[in-house]
C-alpha positions in Angstrom: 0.0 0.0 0.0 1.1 3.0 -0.8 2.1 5.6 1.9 0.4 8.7 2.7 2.4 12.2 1.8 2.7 13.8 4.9 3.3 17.6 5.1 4.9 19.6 7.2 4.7 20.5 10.5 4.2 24.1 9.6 1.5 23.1 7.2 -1.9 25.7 7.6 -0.1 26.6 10.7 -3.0 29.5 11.3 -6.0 27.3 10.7 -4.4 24.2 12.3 -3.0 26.0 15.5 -6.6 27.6 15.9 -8.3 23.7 15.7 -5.6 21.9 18.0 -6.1 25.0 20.7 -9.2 23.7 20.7 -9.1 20.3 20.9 -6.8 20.7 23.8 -9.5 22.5 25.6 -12.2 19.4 24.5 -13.9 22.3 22.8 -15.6 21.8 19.2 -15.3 23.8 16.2 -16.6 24.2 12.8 -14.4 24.1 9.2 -15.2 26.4 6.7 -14.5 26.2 3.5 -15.4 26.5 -0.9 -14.7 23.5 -2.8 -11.4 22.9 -4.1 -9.5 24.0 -0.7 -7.8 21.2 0.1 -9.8 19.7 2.4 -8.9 16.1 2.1 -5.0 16.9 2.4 -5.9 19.3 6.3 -8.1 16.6 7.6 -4.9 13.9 6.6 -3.1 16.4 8.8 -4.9 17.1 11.4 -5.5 12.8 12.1 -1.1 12.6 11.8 -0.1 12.2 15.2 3.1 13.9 14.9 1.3 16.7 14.2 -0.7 16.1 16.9 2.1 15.7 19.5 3.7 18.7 17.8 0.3 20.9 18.9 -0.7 19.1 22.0 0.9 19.0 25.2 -1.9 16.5 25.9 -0.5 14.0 23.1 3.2 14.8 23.9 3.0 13.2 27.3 1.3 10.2 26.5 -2.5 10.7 26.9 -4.8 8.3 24.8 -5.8 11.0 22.4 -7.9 10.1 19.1 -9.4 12.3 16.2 -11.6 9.8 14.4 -12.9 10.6 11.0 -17.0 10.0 10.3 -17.5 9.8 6.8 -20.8 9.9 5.4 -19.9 8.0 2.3 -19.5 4.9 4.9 -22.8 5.1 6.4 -24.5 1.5 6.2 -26.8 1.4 3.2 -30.1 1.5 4.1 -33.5 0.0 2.5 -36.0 1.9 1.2 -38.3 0.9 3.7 -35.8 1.7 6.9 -34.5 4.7 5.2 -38.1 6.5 6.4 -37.0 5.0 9.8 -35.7 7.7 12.5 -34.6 5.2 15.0 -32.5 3.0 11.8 -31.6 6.2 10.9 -30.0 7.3 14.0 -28.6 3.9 14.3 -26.4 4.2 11.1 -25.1 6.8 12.5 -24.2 5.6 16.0 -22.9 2.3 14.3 -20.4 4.1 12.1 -18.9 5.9 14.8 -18.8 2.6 17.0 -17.2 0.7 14.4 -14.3 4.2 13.7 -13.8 3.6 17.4 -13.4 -0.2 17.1 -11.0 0.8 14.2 -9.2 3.5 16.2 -8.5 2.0 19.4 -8.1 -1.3 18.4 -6.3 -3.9 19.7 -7.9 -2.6 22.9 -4.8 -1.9 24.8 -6.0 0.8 26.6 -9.2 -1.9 28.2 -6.6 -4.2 29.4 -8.9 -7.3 30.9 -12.3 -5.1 29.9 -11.0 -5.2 25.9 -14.0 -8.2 25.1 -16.7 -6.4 27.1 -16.1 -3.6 24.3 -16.2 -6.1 22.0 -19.5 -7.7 23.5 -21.1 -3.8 23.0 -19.4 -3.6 19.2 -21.1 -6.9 18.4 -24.7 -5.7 20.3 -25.2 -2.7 18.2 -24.8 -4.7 15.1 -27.0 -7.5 16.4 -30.0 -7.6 13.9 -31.4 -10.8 16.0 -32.8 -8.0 18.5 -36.0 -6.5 17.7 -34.8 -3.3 19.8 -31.5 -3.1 18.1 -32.4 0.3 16.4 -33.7 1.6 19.5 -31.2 1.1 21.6 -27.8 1.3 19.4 -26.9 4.6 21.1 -26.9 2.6 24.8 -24.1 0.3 23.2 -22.3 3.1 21.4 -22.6 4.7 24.5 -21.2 2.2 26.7 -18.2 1.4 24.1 -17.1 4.9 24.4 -17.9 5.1 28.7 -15.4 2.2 28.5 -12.5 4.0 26.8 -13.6 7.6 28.6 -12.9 6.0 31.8 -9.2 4.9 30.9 -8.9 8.8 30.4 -9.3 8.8 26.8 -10.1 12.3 24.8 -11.2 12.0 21.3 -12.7 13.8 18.9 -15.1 13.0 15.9 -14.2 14.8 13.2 -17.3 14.9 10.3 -16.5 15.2 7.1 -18.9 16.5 3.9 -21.2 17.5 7.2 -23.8 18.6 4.8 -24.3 15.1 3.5 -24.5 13.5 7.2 -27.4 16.2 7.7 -29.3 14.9 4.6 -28.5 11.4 5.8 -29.1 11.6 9.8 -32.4 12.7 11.6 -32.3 16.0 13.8 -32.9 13.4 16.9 -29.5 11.8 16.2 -27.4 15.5 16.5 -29.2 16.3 19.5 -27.9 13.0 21.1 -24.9 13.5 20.2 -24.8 17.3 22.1 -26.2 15.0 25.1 -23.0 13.0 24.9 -21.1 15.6 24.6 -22.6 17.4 28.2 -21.8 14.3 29.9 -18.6 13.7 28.9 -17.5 17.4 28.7 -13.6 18.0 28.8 -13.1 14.1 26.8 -15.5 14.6 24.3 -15.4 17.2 21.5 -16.9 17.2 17.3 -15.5 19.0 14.2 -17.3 19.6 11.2 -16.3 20.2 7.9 -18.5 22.2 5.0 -19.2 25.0 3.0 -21.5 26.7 5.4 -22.5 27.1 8.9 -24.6 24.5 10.3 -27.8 27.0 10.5 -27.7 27.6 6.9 -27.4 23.9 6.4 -30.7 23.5 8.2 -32.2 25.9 6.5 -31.1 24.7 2.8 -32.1 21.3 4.0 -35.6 22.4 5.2 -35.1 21.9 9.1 -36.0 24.7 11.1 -32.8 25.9 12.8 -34.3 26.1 16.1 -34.5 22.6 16.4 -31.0 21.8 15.7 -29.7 24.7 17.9 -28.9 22.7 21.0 -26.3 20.6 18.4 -24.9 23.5 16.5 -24.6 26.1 19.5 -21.5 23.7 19.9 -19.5 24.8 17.6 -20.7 29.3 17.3 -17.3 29.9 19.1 -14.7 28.2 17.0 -16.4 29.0 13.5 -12.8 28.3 11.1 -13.0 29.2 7.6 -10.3 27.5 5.5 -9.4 29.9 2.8 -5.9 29.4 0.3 -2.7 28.2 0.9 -0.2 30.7 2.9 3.0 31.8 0.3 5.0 29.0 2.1 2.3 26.3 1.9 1.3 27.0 -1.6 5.4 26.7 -2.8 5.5 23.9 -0.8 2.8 22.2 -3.4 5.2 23.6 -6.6 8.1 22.4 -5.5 6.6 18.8 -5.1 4.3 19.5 -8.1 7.6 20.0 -10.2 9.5 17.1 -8.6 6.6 14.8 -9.7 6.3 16.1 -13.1 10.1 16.3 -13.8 9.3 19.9 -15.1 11.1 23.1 -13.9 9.6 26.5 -14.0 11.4 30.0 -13.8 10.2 31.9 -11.2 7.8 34.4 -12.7 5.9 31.4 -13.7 5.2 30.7 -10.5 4.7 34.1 -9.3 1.9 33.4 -11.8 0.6 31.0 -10.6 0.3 32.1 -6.9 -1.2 35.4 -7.9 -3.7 33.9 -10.7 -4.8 31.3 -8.4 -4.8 33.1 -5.3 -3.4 30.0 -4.3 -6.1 27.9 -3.4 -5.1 24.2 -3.3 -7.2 22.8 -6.4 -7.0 25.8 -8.8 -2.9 25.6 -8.0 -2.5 22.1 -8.8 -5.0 22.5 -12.1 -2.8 25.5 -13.1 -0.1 23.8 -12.8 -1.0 20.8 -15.2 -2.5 23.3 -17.2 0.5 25.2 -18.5 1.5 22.5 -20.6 -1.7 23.2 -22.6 -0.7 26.3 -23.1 0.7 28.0 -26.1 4.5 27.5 -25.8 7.2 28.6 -24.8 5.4 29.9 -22.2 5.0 33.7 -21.6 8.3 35.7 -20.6 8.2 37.6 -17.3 7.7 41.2 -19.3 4.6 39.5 -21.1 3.6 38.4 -17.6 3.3 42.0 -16.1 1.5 43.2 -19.6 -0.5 40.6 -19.9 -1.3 38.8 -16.9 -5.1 38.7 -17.3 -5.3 37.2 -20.5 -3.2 34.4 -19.4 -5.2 33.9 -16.4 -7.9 33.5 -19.3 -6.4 31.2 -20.8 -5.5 29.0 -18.0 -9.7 29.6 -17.1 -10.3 28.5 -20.2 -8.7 24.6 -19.9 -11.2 22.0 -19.1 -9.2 21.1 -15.7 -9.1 24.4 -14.2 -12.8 25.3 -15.2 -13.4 21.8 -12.9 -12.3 23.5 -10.1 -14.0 26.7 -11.0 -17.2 24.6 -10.7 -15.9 23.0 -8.0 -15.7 26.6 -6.4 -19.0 27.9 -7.7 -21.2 24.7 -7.2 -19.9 25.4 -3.2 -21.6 28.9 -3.1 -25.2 29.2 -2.3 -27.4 31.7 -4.6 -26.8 35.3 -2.8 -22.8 34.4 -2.7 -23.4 33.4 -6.3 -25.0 36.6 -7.5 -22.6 38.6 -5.6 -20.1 37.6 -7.5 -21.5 38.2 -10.3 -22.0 41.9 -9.5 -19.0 42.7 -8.7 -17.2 41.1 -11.8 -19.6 43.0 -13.5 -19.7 46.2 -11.9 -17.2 46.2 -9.1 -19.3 46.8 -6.4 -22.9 45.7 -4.9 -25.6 46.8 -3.4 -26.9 45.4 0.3 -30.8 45.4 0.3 -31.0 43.2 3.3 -29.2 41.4 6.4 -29.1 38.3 3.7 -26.4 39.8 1.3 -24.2 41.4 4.0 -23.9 37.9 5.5 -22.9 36.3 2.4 -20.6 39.0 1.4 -18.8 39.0 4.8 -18.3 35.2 4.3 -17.0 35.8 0.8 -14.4 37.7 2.8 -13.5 35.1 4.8 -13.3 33.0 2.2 -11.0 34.8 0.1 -13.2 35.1 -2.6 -13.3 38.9 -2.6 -10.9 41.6 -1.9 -11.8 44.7 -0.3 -9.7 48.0 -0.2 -10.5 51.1 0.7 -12.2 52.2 -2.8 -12.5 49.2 -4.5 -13.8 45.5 -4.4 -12.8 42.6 -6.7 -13.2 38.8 -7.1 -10.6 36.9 -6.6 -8.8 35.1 -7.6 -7.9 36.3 -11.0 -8.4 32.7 -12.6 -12.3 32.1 -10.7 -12.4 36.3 -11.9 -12.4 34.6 -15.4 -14.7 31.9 -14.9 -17.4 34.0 -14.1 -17.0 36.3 -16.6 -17.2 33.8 -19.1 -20.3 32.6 -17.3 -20.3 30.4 -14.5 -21.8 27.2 -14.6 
């Protein structure tokens, strides 16, 4: 199998020094961020337990710490006829995070002679033999976890593509889960990952906000929005980019590239493979300076980097979306309600639009390009 690139230490230093401050306080938070960020190569760094130790006093001196990843993808397929079923519903749910546990902690050092009774609790919530298995799988999930909680364990359950385990889940299930969390305060902590506050996830999805508040009041302190690489991050991804490729770039190429991608993860790494598409030999570092918009066109303009384009815009909801749009077009907006000041302070955050003291534009220069073309 092959082995996992690790990054370094210093990788997202801001985002990942803000997370790690809090999971050394038990506390949870919320991940931010458009498609095409990066997401999949932070959450492989936040789960690498040198970067863990590096962060965590907690970790350095040998405290059972975990950060266990809840994918929705893995979620136990359902039939038609249980899908309609809150209890079965809730029950996928508790059994994924029982069996990540099973996976995490597993061989069961830390239970010493107790190891099979956690094993007698995996094997209960999976037990279709028992009429009341839907009904009471959070009592087993519960115990499983009581068992490594007690041996002074802190983990946290990190959930990934969150607005897909809201579609998936029942409102009763995320309520449970803030019940867990209250009695195990100071062991027991959640992270999120998606494009938009929980709230506005409930509110896309049709559930009244109010009744998922108790859940997502969690995380209203330690909102994180994931926006582009740093300079050191982004060079970081070149240099490797390069290596792999066997292809060597002057330096006003990628000066390019980090100011025509704003350097955000996907667009980078698109760019990147895109040059070769481009006209050669490439443009000189005078043309650069002249002309640096209507190469970022061009680079727009290759089927790979309009994918993450997409992947960008298909991440906004329809006020971010039209915002956009009016400032391409226009260079400024107008704010008619509470609404559009929301989204365009989250655009902000983003990194999606830059805004001096006269002026506003998209960025970055390639997405800039996308939507003047027209967005899909």
């Amino acid at each position: 199998m092959e082995n996992k690139r690790k990054q370094s230490l210093n990788f997202r230093q801001d985002e990942v020094g803000h997370i790690m401050s809090c999971w050394r306080a038990s506390l949870s938070c919320s991940m931010i961020g458009t498609g095409s960020v990066g997401k999949s190569n932070l959450i492989q760094h936040l789960m690498d337990a040198d970067v863990q130790s590096y962060f965590m006093q907690e970790v350095a001196q040998g405290k059972p710490f975990k950060s266990i990843n809840i994918d929705p993808n893995l979620l136990v397929p359902l039939s038609s006829t249980d899908s309609g079923s809150e209890p079965i519903r809730c029950w996928a749910g508790y059994e994924l995070m029982m069996h990540r546990l099973f996976l995490a902690f597993y061989p069961f050092d830390i239970l010493g002679d107790d190891a099979q009774q956690f094993y007698n609790a995996y094997t209960s919530l999976q037990d279709g033999t028992n009429p009341l298995y839907a009904q009471i799988g959070l009592r087993y999930f519960e115990l499983g976890l009581e068992m490594l909680l007690q041996r002074g364990a802190q983990i946290v359950f990190m959930f990934d593509e969150f607005e897909e385990l809201m579609k998936k889940l029942p409102v009763k299930f995320f309520l449970t889960l803030r019940g867990i969390r209250d009695r195990y305060k100071g062991q027991v902590a959640y992270m999120t990952f998606s494009r938009a506050p929980i709230p506005e996830i409930a509110d896309n999805l049709g559930i009244d906000p109010l009744e998922i508040e108790p859940f997502a009041e969690l995380f209203t302190d330690n909102l994180i929005y994931v926006g582009p690489y740093n300079d050191d991050d982004a060079r970081d991804m070149l240099a490797r980019l390069m290596k792999r490729s066997q292809k060597n770039y002057s330096e006003d190429i990628l000066q390019f590239l980090l100011w025509s991608t704003g350097c955000h993860a996907g667009l980078l790494r698109a760019s990147f493979n895109a040059l070769e598409l481009l006209p050669q030999p490439l443009p000189d570092r005078n043309t650069l300076m002249q002309n640096s918009t209507q190469v970022a066109r061009q680079l727009a303009g290759r089927s790979i980097v309009r994918t993450e384009c997409k992947g960008i815009w298909g991440s906004l909801n329809k006020i971010e979306k039209g915002l956009l749009t009016d400032v391409v077009r226009t260079g400024r907006f107008d704010v008619t309600d509470n609404a559009m000041q929301n989204a365009f302070q989250t655009l902000v955050k983003k990194k999606l639009v830059r805004l001096d003291q006269t002026t506003m534009s998209v960025e970055p220069a390639i997405l800039r390009a996308y939507i003047e073309a027209g967005a899909e």
